[in-house]
mmCIF entry with sequence, helices, sheets and N, C-alpha, C, O atoms, coordinates in Angstrom:
data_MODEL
# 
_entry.id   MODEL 
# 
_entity.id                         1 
_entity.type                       polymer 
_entity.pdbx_number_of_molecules   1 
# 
_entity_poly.entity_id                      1 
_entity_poly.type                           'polypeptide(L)' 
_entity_poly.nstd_linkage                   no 
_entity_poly.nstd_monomer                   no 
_entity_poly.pdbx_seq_one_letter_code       
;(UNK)(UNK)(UNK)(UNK)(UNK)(UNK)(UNK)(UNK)(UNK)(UNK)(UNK)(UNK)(UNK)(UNK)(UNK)(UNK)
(UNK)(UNK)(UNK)(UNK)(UNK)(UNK)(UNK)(UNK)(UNK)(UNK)(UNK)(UNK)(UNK)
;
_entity_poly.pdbx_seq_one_letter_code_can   XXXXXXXXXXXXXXXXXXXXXXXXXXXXX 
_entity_poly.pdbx_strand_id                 A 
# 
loop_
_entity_poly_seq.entity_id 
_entity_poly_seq.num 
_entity_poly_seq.mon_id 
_entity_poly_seq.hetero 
1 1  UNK n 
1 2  UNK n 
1 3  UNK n 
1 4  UNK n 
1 5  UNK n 
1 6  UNK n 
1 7  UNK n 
1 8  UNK n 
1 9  UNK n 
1 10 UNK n 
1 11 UNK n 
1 12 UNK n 
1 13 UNK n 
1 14 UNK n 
1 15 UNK n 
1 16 UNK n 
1 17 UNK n 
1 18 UNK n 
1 19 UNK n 
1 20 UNK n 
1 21 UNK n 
1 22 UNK n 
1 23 UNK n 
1 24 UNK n 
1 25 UNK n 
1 26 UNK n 
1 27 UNK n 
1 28 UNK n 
1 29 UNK n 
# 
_struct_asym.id          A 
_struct_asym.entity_id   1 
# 
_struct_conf.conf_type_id            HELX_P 
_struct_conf.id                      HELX_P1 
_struct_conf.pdbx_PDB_helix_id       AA1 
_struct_conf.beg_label_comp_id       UNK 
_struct_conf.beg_label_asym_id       A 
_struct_conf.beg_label_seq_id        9 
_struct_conf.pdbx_beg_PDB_ins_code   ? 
_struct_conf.end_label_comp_id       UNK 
_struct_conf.end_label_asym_id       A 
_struct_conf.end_label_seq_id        14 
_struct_conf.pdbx_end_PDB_ins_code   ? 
_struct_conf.beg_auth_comp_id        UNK 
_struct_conf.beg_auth_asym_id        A 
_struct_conf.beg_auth_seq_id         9 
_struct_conf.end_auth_comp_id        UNK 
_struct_conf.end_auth_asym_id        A 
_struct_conf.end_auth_seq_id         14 
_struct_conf.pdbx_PDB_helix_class    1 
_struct_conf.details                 ? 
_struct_conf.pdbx_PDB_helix_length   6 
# 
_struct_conf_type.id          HELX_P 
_struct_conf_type.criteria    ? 
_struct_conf_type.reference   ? 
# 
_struct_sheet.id               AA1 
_struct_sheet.type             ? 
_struct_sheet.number_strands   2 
_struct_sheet.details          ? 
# 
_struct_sheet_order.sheet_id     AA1 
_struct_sheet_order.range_id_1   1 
_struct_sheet_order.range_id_2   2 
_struct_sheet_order.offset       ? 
_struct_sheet_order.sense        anti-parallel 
# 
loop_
_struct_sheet_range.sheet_id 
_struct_sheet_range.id 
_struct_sheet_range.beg_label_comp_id 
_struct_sheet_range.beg_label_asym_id 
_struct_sheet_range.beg_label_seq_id 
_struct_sheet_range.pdbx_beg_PDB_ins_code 
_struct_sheet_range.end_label_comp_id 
_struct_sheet_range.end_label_asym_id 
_struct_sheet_range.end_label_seq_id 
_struct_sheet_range.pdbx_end_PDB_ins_code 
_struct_sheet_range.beg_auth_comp_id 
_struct_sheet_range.beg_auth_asym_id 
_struct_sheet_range.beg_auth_seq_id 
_struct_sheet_range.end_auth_comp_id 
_struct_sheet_range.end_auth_asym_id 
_struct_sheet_range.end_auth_seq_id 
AA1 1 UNK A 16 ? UNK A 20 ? UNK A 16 UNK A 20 
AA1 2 UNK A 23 ? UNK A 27 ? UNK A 23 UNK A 27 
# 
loop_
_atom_site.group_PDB 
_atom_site.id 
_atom_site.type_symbol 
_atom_site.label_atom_id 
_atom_site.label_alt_id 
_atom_site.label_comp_id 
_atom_site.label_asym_id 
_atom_site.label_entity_id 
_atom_site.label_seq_id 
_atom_site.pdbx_PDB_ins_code 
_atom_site.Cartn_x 
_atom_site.Cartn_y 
_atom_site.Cartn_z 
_atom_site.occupancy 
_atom_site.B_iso_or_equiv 
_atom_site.pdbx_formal_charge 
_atom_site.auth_seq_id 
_atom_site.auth_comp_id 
_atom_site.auth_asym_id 
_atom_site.auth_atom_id 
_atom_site.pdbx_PDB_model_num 
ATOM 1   N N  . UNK A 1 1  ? -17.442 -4.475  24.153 1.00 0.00 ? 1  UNK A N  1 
ATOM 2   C CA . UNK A 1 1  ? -16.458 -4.713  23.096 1.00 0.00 ? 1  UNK A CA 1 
ATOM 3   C C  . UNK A 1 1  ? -16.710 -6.073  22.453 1.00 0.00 ? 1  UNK A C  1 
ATOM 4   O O  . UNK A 1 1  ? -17.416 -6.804  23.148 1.00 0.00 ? 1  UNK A O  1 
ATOM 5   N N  . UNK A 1 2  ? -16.348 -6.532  21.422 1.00 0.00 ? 2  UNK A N  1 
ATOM 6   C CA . UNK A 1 2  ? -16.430 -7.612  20.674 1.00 0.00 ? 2  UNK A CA 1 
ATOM 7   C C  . UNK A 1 2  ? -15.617 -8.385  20.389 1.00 0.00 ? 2  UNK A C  1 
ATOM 8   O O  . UNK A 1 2  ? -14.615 -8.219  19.693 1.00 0.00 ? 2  UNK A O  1 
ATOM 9   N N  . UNK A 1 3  ? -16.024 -9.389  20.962 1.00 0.00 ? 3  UNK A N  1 
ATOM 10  C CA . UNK A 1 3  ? -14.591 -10.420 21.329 1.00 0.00 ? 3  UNK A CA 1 
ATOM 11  C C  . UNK A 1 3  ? -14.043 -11.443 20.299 1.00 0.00 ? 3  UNK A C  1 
ATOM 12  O O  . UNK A 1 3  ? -13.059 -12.178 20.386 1.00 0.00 ? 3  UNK A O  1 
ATOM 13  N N  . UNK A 1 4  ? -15.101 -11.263 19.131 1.00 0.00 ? 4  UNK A N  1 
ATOM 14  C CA . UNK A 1 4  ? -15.314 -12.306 17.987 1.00 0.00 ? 4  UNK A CA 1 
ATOM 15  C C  . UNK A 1 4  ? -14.036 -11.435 16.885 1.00 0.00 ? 4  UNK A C  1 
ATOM 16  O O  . UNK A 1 4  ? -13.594 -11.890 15.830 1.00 0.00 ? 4  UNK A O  1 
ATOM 17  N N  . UNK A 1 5  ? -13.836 -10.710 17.236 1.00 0.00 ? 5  UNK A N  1 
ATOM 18  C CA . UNK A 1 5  ? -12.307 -9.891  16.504 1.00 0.00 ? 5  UNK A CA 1 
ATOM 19  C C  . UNK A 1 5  ? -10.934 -10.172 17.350 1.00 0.00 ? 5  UNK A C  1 
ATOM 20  O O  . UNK A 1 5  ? -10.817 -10.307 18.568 1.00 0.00 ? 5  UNK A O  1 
ATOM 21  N N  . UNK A 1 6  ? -9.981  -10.217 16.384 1.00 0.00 ? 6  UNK A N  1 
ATOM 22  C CA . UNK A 1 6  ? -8.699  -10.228 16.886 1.00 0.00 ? 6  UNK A CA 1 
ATOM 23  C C  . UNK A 1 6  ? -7.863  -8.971  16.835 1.00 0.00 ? 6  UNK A C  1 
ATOM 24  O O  . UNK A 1 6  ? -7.423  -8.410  15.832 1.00 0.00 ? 6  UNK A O  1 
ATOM 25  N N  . UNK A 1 7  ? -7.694  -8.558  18.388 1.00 0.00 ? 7  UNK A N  1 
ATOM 26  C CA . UNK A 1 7  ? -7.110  -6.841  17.927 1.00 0.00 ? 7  UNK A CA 1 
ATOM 27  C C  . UNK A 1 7  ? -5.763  -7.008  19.244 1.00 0.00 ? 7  UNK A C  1 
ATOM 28  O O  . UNK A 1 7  ? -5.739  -7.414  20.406 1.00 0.00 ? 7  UNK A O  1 
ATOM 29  N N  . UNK A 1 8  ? -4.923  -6.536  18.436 1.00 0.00 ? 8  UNK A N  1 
ATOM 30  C CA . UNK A 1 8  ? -3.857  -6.651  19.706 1.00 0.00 ? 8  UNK A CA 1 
ATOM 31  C C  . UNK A 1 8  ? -4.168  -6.111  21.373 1.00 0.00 ? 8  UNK A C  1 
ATOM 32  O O  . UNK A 1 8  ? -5.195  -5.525  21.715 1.00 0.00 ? 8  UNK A O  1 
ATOM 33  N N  . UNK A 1 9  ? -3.310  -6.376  22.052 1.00 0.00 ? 9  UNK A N  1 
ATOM 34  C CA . UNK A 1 9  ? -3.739  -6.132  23.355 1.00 0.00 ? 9  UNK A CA 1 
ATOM 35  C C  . UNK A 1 9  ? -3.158  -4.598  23.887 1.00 0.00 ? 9  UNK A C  1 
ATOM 36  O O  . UNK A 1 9  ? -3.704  -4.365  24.965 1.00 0.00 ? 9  UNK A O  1 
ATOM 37  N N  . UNK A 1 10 ? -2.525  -3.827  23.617 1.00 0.00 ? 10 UNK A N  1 
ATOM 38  C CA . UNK A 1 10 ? -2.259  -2.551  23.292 1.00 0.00 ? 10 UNK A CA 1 
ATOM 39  C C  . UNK A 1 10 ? -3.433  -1.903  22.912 1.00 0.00 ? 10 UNK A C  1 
ATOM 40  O O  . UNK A 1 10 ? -4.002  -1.082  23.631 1.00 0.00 ? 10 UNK A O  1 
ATOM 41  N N  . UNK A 1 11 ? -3.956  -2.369  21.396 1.00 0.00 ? 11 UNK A N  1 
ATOM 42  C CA . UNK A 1 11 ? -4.863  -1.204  21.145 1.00 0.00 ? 11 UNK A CA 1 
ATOM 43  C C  . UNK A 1 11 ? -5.770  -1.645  21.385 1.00 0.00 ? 11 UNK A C  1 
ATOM 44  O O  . UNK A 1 11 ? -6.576  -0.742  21.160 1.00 0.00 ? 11 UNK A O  1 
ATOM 45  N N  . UNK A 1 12 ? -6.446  -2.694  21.807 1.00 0.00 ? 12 UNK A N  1 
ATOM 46  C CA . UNK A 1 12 ? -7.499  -2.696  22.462 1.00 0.00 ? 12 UNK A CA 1 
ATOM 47  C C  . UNK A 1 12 ? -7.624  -2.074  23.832 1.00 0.00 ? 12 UNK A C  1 
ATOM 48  O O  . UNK A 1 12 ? -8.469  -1.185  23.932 1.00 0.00 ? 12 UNK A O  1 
ATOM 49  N N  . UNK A 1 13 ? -6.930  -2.392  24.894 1.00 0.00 ? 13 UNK A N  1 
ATOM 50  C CA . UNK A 1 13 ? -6.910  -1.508  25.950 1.00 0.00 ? 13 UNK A CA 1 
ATOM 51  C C  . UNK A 1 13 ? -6.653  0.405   25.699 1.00 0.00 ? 13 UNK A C  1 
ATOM 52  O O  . UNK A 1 13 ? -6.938  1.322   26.469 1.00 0.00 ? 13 UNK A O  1 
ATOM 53  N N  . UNK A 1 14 ? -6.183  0.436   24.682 1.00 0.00 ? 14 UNK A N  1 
ATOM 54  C CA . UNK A 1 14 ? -5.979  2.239   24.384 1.00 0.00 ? 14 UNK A CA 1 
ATOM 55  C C  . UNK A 1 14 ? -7.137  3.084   24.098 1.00 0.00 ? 14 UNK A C  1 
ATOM 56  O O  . UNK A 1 14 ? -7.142  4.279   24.394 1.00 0.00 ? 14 UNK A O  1 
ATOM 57  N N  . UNK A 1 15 ? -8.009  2.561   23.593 1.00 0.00 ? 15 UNK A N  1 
ATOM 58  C CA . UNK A 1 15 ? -9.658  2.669   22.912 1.00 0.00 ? 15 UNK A CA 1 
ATOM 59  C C  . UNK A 1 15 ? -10.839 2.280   23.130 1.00 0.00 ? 15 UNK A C  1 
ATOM 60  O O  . UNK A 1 15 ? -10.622 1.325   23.876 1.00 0.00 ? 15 UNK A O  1 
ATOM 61  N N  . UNK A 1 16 ? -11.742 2.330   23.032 1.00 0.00 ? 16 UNK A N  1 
ATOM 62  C CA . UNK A 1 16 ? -13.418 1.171   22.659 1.00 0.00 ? 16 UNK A CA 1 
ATOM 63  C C  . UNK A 1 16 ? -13.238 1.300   20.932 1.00 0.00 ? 16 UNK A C  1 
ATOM 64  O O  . UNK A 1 16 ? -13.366 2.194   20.096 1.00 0.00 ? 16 UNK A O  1 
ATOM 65  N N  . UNK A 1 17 ? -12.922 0.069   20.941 1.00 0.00 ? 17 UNK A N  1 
ATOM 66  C CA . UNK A 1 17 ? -13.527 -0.119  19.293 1.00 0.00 ? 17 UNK A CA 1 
ATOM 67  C C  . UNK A 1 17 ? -14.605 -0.595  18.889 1.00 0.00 ? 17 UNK A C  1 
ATOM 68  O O  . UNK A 1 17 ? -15.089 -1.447  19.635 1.00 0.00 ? 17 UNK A O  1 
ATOM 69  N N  . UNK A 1 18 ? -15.364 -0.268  17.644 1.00 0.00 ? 18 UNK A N  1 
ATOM 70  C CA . UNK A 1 18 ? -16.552 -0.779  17.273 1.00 0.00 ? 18 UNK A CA 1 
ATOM 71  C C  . UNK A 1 18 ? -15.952 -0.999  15.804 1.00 0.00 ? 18 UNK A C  1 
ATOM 72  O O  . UNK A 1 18 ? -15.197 -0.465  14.991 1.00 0.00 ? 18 UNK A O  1 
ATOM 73  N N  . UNK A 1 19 ? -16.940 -2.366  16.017 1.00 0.00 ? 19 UNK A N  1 
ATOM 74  C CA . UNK A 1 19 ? -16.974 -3.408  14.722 1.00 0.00 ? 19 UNK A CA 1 
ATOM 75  C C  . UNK A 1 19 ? -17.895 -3.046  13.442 1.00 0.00 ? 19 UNK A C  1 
ATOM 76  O O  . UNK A 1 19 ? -19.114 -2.964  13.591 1.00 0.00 ? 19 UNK A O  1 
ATOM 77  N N  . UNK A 1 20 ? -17.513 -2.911  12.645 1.00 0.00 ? 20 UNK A N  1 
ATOM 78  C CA . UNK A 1 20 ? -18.789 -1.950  11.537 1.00 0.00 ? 20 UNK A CA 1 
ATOM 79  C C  . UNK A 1 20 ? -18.273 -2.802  10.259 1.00 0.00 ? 20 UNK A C  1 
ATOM 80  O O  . UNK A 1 20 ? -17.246 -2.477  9.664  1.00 0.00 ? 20 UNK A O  1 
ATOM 81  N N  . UNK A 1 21 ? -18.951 -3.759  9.934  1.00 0.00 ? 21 UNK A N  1 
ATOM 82  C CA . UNK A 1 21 ? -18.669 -4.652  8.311  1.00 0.00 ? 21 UNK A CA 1 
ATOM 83  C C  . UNK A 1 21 ? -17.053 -4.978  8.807  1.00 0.00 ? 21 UNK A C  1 
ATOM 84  O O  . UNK A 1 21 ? -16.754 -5.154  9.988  1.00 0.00 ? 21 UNK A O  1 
ATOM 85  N N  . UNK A 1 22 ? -16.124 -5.020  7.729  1.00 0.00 ? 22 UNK A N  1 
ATOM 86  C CA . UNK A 1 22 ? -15.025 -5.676  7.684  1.00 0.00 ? 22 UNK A CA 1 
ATOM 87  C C  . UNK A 1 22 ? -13.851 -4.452  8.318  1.00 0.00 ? 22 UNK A C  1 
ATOM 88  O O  . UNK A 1 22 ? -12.664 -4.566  8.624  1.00 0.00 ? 22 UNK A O  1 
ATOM 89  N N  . UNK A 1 23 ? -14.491 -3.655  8.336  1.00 0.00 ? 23 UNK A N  1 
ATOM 90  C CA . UNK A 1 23 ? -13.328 -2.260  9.001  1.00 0.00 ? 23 UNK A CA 1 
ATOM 91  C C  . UNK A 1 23 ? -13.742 -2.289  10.467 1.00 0.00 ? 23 UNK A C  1 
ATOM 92  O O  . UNK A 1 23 ? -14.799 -2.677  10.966 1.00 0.00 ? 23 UNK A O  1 
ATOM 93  N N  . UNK A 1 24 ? -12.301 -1.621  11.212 1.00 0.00 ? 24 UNK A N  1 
ATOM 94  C CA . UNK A 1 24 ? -12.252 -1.446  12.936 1.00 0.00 ? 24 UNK A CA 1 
ATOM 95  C C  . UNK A 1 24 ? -12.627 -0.032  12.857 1.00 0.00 ? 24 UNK A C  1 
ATOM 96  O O  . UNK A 1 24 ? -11.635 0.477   12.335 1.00 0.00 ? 24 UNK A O  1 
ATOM 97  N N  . UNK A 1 25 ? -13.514 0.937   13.078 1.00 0.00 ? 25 UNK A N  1 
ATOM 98  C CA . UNK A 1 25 ? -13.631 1.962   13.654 1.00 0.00 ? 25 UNK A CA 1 
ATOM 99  C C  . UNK A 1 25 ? -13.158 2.580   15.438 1.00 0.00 ? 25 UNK A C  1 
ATOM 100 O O  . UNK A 1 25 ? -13.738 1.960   16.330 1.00 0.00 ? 25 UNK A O  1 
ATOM 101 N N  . UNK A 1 26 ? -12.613 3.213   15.701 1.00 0.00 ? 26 UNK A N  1 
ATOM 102 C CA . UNK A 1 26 ? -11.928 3.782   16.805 1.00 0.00 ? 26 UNK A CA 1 
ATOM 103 C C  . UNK A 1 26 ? -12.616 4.951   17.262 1.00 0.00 ? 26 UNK A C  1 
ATOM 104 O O  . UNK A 1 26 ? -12.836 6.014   16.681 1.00 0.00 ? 26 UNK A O  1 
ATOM 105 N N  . UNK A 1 27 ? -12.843 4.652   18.134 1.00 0.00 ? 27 UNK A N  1 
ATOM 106 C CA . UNK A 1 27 ? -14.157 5.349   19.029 1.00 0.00 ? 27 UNK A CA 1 
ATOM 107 C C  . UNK A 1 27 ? -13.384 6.430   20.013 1.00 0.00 ? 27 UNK A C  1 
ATOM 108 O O  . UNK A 1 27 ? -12.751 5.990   20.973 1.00 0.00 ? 27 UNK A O  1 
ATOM 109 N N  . UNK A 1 28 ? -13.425 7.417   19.837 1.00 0.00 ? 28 UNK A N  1 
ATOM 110 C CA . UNK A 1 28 ? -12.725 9.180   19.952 1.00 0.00 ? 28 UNK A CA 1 
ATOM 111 C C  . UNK A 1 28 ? -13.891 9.714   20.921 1.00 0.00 ? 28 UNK A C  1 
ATOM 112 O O  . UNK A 1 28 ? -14.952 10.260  20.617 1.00 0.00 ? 28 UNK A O  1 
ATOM 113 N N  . UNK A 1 29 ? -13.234 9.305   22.499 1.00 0.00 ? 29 UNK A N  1 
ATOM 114 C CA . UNK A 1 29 ? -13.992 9.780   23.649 1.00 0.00 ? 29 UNK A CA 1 
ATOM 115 C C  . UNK A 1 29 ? -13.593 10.802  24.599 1.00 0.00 ? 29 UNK A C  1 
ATOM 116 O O  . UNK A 1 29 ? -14.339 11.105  25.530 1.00 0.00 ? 29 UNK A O  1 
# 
């Protein structure tokens, strides 16, 4: 995960997100 983003602590633990340009993509596992 990428720590150089600020993502609340909720949805970060709910997901793996990936960083792609200026948008959060949500990774559907």
């Amino acid at each position: 995960m990428v720590n150089d983003i600020h993502l609340p602590a909720a949805a970060s633990h709910a997901k793996p997100v990936i960083l792609k340009g200026d948008t959060l993509h949500e990774v559907e596992l």
